[in-house]
C-alpha positions as CSV (number, residue, x, y, z in Angstrom):
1,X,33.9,-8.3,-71.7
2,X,33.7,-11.4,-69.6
3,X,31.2,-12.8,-67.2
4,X,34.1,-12.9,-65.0
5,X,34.3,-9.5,-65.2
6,X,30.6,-8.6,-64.3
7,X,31.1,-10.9,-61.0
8,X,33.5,-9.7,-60.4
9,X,32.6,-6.4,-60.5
10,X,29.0,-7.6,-58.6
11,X,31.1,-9.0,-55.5
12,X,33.4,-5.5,-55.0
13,X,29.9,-3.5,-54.4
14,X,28.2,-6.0,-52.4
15,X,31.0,-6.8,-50.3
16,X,32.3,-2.9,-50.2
17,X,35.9,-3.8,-50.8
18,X,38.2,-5.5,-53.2
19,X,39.5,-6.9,-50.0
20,X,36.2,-8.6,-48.9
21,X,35.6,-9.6,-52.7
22,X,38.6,-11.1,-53.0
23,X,37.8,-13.6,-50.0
24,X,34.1,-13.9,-50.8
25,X,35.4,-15.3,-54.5
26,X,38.3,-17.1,-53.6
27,X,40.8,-15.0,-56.0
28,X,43.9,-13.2,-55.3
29,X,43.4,-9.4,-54.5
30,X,45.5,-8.0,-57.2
31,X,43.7,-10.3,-59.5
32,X,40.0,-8.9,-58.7
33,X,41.3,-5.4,-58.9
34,X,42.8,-6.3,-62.3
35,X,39.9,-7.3,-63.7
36,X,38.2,-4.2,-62.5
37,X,40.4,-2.1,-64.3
38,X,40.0,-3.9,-67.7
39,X,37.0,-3.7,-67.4
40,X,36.7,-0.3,-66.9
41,X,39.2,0.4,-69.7
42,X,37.3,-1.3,-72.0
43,X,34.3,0.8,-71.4
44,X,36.2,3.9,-71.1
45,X,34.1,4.1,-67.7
46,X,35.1,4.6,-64.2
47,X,32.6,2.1,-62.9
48,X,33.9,2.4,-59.1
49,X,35.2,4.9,-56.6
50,X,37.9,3.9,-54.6
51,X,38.7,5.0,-50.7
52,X,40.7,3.5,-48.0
53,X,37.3,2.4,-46.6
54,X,36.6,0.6,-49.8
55,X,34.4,0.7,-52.7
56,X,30.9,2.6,-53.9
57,X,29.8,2.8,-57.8
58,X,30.1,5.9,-59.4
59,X,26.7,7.6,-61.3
60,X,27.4,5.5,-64.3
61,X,28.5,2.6,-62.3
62,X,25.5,2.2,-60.7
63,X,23.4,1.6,-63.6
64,X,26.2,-0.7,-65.1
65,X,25.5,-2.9,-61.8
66,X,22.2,-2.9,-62.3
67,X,22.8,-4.7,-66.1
68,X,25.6,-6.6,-64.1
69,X,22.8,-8.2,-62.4
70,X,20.8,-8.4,-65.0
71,X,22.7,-10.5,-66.7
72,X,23.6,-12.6,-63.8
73,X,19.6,-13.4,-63.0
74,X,19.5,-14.1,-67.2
75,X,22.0,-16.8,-66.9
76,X,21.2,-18.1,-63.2
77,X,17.3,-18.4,-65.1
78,X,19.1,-20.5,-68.4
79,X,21.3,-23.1,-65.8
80,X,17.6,-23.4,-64.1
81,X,15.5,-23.6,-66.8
82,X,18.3,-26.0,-68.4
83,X,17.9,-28.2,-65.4
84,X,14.5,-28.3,-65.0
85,X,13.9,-29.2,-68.4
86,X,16.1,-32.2,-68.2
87,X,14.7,-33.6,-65.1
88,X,16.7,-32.2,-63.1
89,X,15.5,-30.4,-59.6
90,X,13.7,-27.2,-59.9
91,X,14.8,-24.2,-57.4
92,X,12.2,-21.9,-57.0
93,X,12.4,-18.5,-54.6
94,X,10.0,-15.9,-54.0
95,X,9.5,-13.2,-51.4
96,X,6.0,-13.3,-49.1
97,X,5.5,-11.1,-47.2
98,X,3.3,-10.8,-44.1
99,X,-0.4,-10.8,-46.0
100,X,0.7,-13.8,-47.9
101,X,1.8,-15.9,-44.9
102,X,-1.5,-17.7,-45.1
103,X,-1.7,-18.6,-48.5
104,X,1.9,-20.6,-48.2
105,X,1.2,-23.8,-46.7
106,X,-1.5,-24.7,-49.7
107,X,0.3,-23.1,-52.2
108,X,3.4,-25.1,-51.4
109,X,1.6,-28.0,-51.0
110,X,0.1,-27.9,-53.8
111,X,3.7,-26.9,-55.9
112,X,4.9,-30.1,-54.5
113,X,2.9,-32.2,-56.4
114,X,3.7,-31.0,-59.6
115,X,7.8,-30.5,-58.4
116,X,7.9,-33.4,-55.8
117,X,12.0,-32.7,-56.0
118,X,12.2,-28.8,-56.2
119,X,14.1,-26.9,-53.6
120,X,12.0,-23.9,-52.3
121,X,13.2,-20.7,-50.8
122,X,11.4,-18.5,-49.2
123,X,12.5,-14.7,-48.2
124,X,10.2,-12.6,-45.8
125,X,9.7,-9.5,-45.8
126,X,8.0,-6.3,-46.6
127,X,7.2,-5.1,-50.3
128,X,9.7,-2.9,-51.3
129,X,12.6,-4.9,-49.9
130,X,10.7,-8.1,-51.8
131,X,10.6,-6.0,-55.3
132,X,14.3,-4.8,-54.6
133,X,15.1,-8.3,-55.1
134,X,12.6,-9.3,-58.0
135,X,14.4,-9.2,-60.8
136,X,15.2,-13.3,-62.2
137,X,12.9,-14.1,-64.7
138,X,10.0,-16.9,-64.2
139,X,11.3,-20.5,-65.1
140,X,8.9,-22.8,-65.5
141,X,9.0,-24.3,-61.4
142,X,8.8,-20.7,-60.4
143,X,5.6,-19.7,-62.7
144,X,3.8,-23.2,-61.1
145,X,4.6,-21.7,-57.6
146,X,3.2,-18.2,-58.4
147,X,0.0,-20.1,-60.0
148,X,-0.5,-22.6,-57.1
149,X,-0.3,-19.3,-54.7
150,X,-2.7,-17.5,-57.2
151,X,-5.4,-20.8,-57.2
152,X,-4.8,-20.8,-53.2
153,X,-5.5,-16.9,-52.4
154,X,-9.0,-17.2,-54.7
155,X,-10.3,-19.9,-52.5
156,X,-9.6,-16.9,-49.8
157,X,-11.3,-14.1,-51.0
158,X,-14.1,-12.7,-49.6
């Protein structure tokens, strides 16, 4: 099994096609849906269910996804943590959601001293569409953001 394969595989759901994964990626059609099928062969799993209006994981295919993700978030963490540790700048994103909005403009402040460089992304929304998406690991930029937020929401309490 490949990494290749896992993307691979990650792109098809999220784009709902081979088609669209295929242009998302950059590869050749019958190159994706190759690497689809060894995968799958190597499992002995049918990891997606095809239609003419495209693609949806099967029972067991859904939970490979998730470790396909998994994985991905595991070695998006190593390149950051990798870079970070050398110098390099830090990219930290985190979900906050509308009780938090107040605690952001310290909190970020107050980040930027310690990363002066880092890259900081920030996705709204409500708790369970924030939670659907936390699932990378802390690196150490991200674990100074969610301190700095931490320090700033005790000077809030009542």
């Amino acid at each position: 099994m490949r990494l290749t394969h896992l993307r691979n595989l990650v792109a098809t759901v999220d784009a709902g096609s081979i088609r669209g994964a295929a242009r998302a990626l950059h590869v050749a059609q019958p190159d994706l849906t190759r690497s689809i099928q060894e995968l799958e062969e190597e499992l002995g799993l049918k990891l997606l269910e095809r239609s003419p209006r495209g693609v949806v994981p099967t029972r067991v295919g859904k939970v490979f996804l998730a470790r396909a993700r998994n994985v991905q978030n595991e070695i998006r963490g190593m390149r950051e943590e990798a870079t970070q540790l050398t110098g390099g700048i830090a990219t930290v994103s985190f979900g906050a959601g509308p009780s938090s909005a107040a605690l952001l403009p310290r909190a970020v402040a107050a980040f930027r001293l310690q990363y002066p460089k880092a890259e900081i992304r920030i996705v709204s929304g409500f708790a369970l569409r924030l939670l659907h998406r936390a699932d990378t690991p802390l690196t150490p930029a991200a674990a100074a953001m969610l301190t700095a937020i931490k320090a700033e929401a005790r000077t809030l309490a009542f």
